[in-house]
N, C-alpha and C positions, 0 to 999 in steps of 0.2 A: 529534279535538281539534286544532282550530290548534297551528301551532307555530310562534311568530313570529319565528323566525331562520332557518327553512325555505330552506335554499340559501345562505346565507352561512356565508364559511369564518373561522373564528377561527385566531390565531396567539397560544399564550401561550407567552415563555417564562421557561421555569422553572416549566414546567407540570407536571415529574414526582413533585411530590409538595408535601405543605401546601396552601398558600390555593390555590397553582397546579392543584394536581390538581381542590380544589375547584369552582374558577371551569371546570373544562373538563368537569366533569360535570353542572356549570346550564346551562353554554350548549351542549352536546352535549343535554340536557334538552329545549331550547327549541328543538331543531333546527339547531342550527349543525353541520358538521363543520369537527373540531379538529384542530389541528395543535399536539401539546404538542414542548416543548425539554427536552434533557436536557445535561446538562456530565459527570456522570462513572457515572449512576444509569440505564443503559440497562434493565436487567430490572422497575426500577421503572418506567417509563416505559410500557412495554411492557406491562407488569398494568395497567397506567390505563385502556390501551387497550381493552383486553378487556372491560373494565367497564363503558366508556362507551356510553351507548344511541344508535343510529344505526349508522352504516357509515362507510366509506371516510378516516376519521380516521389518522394518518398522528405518528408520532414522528422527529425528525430533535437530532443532538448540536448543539450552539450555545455559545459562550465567550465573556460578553459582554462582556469586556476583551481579546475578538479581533475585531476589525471585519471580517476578513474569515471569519471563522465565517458573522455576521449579513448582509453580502451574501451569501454564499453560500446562507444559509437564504434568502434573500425570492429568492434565482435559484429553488429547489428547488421553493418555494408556486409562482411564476410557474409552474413547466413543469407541476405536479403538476394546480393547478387555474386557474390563469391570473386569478389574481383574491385579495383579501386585505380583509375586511372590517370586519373585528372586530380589535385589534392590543391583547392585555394584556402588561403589564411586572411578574411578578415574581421576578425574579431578584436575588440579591443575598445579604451576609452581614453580619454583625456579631459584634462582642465586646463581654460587659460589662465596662466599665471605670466603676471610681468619678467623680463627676463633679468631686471638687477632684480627681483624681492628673494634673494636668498632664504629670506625666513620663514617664506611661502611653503618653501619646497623640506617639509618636516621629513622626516626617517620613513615615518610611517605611509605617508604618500609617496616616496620614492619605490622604498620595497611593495607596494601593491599596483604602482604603474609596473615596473620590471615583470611580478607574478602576473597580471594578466597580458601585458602587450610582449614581451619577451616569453617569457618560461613557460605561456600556454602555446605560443605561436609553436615552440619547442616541440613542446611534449606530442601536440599536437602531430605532427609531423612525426615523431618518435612514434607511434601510433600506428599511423598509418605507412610506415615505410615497408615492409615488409611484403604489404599489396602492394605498393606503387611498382618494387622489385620486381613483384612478379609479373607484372604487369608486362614489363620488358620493355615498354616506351612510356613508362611515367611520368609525371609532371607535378611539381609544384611550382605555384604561384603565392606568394609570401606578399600583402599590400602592406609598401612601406610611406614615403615619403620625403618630398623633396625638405625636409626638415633637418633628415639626417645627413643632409652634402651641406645644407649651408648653415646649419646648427643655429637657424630662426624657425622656433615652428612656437607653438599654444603654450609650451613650456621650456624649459630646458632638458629635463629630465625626461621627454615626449621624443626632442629631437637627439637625444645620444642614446635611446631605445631604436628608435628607426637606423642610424647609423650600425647599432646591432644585428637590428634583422639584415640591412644590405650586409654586412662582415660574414651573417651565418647562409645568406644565400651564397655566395663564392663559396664556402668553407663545406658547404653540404652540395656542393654541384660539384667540386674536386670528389668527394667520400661517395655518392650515389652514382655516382657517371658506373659505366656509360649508359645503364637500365635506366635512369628518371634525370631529366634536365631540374633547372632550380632556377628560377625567374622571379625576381621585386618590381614589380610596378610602384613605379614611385608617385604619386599625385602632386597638385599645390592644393589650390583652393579649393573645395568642391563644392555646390552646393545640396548639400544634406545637413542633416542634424544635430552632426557628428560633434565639432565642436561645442558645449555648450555656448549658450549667447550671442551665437552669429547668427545673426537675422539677415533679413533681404537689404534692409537696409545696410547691413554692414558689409555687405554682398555688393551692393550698386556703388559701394563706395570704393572699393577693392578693383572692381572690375577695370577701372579704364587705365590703371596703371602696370595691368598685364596686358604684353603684348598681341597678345590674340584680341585686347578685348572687353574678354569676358571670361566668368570665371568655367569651371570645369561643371558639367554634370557629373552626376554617378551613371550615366551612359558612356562616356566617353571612356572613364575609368574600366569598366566592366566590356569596352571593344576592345581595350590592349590586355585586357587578361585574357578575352577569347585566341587574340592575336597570337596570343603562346603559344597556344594549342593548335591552329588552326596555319600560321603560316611563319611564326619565327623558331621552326622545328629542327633548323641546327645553331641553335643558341641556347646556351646554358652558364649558369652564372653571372647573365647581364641584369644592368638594371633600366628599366624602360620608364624614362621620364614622361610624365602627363600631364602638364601644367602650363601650357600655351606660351610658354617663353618666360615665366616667371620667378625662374632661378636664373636670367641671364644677367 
């Protein structure tokens, strides 16, 4: 059976667990080897590994409101495989906050959502573009969310950050063309960890008012990040909604 990422190496990080684990077991599927990121979740990172089908896949720590984490990771790909093809982003956190409590949303929590869910997604990328370049058909995948079109997500300040990354996917798919495509996958609901305080319960409760159903896996998520790679190969700058009809 083909395997159409046969030899290229993917970087995801924040790939030790959620949409990240997922997207590195599609594209470890389709023959990528993976390079996943950890921040504080090494043992978890490390069982990804073992799971994922292929070989020579490789976990390394990353902090991506430390830029010198992220040079440091794209020095580690350079020497490890000397090449960088595949580049997903997701990393990141959030808190639910009501969306009148203005007084929720202090200085200090706004600038340290921006520094990790923006300006690491950044740097990150800043990082590694140079491989992607040379790469000569590179790819990033940036995971945003349907928060940022309809400006309802966990917070306010959560969804005009996503709104961000889709503005810097278009803006960095104009500047890196024609060598590296730039794709957002945008999610709704998923079920993972991600938000704190969403339980199963707040899951079942969710579910029947999206039209699909039901809410998203971090499978489903991590098939349209393979999907970039693998078959929406002249599109660049798009944004690939995954949320079962839940922005409609």
């Amino acid at each position: 059976m083909t395997q159409p990422l046969s030899g290229k190496i993917a970087v995801i990080v924040g790939g030790s667990g959620g949409i990240g684990a997922a997207a590195a077991q599609m594209l470890a599927a389709e023959g990528a080897t993976v390079v996943v990121t950890w921040r504080s979740g090494e043992a978890a990172a490390n069982a990804l590994l073992a799971k994922l089908p292929g070989n020579g896949h490789i976990a390394r720590r990353a902090v991506v409101e430390n830029t010198a984490t992220l040079t440091e990771l794209a020095s580690d790909v350079q020497y490890a495989f000397g090449r960088c093809d595949i580049f997903v982003n997701t990393a990141g956190y959030t808190k639910p906050i009501p969306i009148g409590d203005l007084d929720a949303l202090t200085d200090e929590f706004i600038d340290d959502m921006f520094k990790v869910n923006w300006r690491g997604q950044f740097a990150a990328i800043r990082a590694f573009a140079p491989m992607l370049k040379a790469s000569g058909d590179g790819l990033i995948v940036s995971v945003s969310s349907i928060a940022g079109l309809s400006g309802v997500g966990s917070n306010l300040a959560y969804a005009a950050i996503k709104a961000g990354i889709d503005t810097m996917t278009k803006s960095l798919a104009r500047a890196l063309a024609p060598s590296v495509r730039v794709m957002s996958v945008s999610p709704g609901v998923v079920a993972t960890d991600f938000v704190p305080g969403r339980d199963a319960a707040a899951l079942e409760k969710v579910a029947p008012t999206i039209p699909l159903k039901r809410v998203a896996t971090a499978e489903d998520v991590g098939r349209a990040i393979a999907a970039c790679a693998t078959h929406l190969t002249y599109s660049t700058g798009s944004l690939i909604v995954v949320d079962g009809g839940r922005a409609l």
